[in-house]
C-alpha positions in Angstrom: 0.0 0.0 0.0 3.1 2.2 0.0 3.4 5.4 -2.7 -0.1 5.2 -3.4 -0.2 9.1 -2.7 3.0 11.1 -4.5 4.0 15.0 -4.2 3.5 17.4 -5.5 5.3 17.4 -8.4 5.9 19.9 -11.1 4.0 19.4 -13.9 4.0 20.8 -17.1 0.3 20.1 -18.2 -1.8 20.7 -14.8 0.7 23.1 -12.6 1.4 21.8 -8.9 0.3 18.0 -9.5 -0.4 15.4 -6.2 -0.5 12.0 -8.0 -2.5 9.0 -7.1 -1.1 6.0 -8.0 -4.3 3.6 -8.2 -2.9 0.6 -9.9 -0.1 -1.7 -8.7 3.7 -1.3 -10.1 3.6 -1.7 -13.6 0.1 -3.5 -14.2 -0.8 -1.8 -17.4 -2.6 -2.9 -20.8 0.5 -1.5 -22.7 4.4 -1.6 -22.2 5.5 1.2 -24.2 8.7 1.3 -25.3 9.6 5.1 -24.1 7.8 4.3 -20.4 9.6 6.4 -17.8 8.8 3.7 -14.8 10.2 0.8 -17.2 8.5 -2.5 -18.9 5.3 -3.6 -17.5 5.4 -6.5 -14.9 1.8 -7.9 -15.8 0.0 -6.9 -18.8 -4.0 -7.1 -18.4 -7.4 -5.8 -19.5 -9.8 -7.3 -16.9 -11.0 -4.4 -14.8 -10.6 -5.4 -11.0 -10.2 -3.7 -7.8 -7.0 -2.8 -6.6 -7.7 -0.6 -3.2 -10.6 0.8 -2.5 -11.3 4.2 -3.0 -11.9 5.4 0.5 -8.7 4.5 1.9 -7.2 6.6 -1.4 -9.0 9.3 -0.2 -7.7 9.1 3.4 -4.4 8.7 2.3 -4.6 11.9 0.6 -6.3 14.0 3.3 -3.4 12.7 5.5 -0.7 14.2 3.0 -2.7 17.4 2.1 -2.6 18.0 6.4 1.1 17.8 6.2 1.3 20.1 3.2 2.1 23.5 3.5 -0.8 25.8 2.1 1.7 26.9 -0.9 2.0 23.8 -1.5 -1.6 23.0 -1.9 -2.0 21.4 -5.8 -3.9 22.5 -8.7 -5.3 19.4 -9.3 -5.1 15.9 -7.8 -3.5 13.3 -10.5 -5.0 9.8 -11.2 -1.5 9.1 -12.9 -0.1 5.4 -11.5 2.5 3.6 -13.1 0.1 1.5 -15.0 -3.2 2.2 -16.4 -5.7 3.9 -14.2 -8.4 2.4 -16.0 -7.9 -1.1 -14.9 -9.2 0.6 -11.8 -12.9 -0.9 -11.4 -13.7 1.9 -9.0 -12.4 4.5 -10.6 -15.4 6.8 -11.3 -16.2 6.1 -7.5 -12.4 7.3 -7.0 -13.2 10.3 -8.9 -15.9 11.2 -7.1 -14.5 10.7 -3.8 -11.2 13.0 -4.6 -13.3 15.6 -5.8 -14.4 15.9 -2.1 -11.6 16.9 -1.2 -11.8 20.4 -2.8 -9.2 19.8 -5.6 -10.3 19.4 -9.6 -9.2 16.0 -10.9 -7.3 15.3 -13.7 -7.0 11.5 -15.4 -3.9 10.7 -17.5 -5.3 7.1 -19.8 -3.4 5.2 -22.5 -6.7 5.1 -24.2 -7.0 1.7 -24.1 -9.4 0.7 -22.8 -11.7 3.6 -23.7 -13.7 1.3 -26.0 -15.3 0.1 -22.7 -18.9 1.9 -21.9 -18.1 1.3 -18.6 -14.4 2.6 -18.7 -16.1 6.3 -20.8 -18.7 6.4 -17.8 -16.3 6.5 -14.8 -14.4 9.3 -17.0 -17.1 11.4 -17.3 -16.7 12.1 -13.5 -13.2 13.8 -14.5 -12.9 17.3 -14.9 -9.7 16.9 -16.9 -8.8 13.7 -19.2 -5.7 12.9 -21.2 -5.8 10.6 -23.9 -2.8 9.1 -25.7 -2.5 9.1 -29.5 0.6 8.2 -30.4 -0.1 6.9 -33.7 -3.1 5.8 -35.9 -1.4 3.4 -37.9 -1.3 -0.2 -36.6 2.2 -1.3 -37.2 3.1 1.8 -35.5 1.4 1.3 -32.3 2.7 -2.5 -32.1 6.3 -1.2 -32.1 5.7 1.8 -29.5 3.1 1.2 -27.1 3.6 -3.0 -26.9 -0.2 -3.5 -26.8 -1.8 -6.8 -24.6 -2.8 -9.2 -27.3 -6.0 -9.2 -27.5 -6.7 -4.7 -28.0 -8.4 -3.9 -31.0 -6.9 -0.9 -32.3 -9.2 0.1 -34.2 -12.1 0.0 -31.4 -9.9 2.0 -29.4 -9.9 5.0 -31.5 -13.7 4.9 -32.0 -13.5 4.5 -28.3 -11.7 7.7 -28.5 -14.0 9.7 -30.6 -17.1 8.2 -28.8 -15.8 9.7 -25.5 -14.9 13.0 -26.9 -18.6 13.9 -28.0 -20.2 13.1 -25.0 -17.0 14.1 -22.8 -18.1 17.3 -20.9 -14.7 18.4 -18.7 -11.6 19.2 -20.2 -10.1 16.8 -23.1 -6.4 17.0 -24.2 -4.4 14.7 -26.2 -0.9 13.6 -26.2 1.3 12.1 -29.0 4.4 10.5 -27.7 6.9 11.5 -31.0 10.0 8.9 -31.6 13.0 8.9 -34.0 12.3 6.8 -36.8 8.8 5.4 -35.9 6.1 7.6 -36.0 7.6 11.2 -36.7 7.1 10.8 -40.8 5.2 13.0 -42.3 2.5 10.7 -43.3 2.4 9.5 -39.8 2.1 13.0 -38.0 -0.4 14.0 -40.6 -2.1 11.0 -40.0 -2.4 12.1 -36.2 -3.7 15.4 -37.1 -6.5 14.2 -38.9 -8.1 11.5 -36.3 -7.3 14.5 -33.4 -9.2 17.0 -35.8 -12.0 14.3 -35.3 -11.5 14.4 -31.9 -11.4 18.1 -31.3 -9.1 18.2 -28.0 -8.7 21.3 -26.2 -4.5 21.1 -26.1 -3.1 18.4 -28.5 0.3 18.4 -27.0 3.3 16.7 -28.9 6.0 15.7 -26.5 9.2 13.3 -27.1 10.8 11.3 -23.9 12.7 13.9 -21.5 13.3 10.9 -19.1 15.2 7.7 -19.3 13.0 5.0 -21.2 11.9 1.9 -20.8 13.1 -0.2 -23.8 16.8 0.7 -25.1 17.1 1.9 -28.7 14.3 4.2 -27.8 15.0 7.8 -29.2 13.3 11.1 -28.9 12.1 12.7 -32.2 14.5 15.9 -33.2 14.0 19.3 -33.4 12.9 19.3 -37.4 10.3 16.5 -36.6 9.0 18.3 -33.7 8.5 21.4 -35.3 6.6 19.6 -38.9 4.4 18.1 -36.1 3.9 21.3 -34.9 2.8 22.7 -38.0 0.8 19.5 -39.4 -1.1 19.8 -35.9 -1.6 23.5 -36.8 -2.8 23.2 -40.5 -5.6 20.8 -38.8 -6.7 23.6 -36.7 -5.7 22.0 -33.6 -4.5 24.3 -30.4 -1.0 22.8 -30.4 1.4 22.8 -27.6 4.6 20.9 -26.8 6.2 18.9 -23.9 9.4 18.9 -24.5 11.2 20.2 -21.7 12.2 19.7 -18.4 9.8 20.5 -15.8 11.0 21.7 -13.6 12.5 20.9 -9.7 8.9 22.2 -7.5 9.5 19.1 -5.5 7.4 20.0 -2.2 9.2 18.4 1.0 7.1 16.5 3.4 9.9 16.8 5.5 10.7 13.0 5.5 13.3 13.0 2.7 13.2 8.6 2.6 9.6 8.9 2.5 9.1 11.6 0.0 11.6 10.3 -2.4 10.7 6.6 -3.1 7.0 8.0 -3.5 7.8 10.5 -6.3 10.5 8.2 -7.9 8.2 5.5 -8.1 6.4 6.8 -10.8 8.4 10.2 -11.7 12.2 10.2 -11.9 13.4 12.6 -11.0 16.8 14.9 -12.3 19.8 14.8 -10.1 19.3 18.5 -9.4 16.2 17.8 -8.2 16.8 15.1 -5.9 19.6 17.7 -4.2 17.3 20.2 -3.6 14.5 18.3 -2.1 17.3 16.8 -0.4 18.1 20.5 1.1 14.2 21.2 1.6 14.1 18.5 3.9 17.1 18.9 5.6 18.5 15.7 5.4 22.3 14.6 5.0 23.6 13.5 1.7 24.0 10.5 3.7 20.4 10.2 3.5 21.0 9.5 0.0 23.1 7.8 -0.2 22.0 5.0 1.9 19.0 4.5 -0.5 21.0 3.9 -3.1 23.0 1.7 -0.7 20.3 -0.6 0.6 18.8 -1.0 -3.5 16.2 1.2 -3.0 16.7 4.0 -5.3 19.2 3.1 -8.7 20.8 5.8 -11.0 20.1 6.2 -14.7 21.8 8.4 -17.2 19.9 9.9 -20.0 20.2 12.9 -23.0 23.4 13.9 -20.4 21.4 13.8 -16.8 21.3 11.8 -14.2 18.3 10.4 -13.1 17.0 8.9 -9.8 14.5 5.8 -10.0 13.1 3.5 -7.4 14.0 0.1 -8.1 11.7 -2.6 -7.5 12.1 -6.4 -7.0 11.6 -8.4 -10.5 8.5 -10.0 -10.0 
């Protein structure tokens, strides 16, 4: 039941972000090859319960009474390290965080959106980000690593069911990588089924943190920008995620405890790590012991160093 509740963290879509991880590590319908928390440990589609929504929600009223007031969040942030979908109370979940006075914001794969039940618990969100990484079916074989038996196609009607009925805030987000889906054909491609869609934001982003699967590359700059303009030509409010977000770590002021939560599902940049470090005021020592005991391993990526909590193989 540990790192259920994580933050906040910066984040570049929703501001100050407190995340709820909702799903176990790495159970998730996909195992995408540029996932920042690594390869999925159990891939599955069956809905089940996982914990039950109330004791998420007193969880997180214990961490919000430890917070700081400026360090309150703009919006509480079903984001685990698998898909928060498998959750069969989410739209209970939802419902229950809203309570707490904070807006709620959904981050899905999409894959399991083809589910009535799945767009019904969503409906409850007042903010929903849906992946789109590609519309062509070779494509999203080789980047999101799909469970076996996802219909592609039913997913993206899935997607365009939800968005007309969908009454909160709708965004997309197309994950761009070198050589696989940043053609031309392929971004245009994108832009058309999100012109469908009609998102509020259709951000483009490219991995800013160490993936999952090696050979994995971020898109460059000249692919980023076409996308940009493709997205633009379709009408699309465009923005990108390409940066680094920042180091608005807030301090609990348990440096052990606050660190495995965040890096369970958010590595985080040396830099970071140093000043939450300070926040807290806790010896490097601190640090170093997690690292010691296997608890926290470092990864080096586009020329950072990145701090990740390391779990058993299961």
């Amino acid at each position: 039941m540990e790192n259920i509740i994580f933050g906040p963290v910066p984040s570049r879509r929703l501001g100050k972000s407190i995340g709820i991880n909702n799903i176990p590590h790495k159970v998730c319908s996909y195992s995408c090859a540029y996932c920042q928390v690594g390869k999925a440990d159990k891939m599955q589609i069956e809905r089940q319960e996982f914990y039950h929504p109330e004791v998420i929600t007193r969880k997180l009223e214990y961490k919000l009474n430890s917070l700081p007031k400026d360090d309150f969040p703009d919006y509480i942030t079903i984001v685990p390290d698998g898909e928060p979908t498998l959750d069969i109370h989410l739209g209970e979940l939802i419902l229950k965080l809203k309570s707490v006075g904070f807006p709620v914001a959904v981050i899905t794969n999409s894959s399991l959106l083809s589910r009535k039940d799945v767009q019904s618990d969503l409906m409850h969100a007042d903010y929903v980000s849906v992946k789109v990484d590609t519309v062509n079916l070779t494509s999203w074989r080789k980047i999101n690593k799909p469970h076996k038996d996802l219909n592609f196609a039913s997913i993206l009607q899935g997607i365009r069911d939800f968005s007309q009925n969908y009454k909160g805030k709708l965004v997309s987000e197309s994950m761009l990588l070198k050589d696989v889906n940043d053609s031309e054909n392929e971004m245009e491609a994108i832009a058309l089924f999100l012109h469908e869609v009609g998102p509020e934001i259709a951000y483009i982003a490219i991995p800013t943190r160490p993936p999952a699967f090696d050979g994995t590359f971020p898109a460059d700059e000249s692919a980023v920008t076409l996308a940009y303009e493709i997205f633009r030509r379709q009408k699309l409010n465009t923005e990108l995620l390409t940066g680094y977000e920042g180091n608005a770590f807030a301090s609990s002021g348990n440096f052990a405890e606050d660190i495995l939560s965040i890096t369970a599902v958010h590595p985080m940049r040396k830099d970071a790590v140093l000043q939450l470090l300070a926040k807290s005021n806790a010896p490097l020592d601190s640090l170093n012991q997690l690292i010691e005991n296997g608890l926290i391993k470092i990864v080096s990526f586009d020329n950072h160093e990145y701090y990740l909590r390391k779990f058993s193989s299961k």
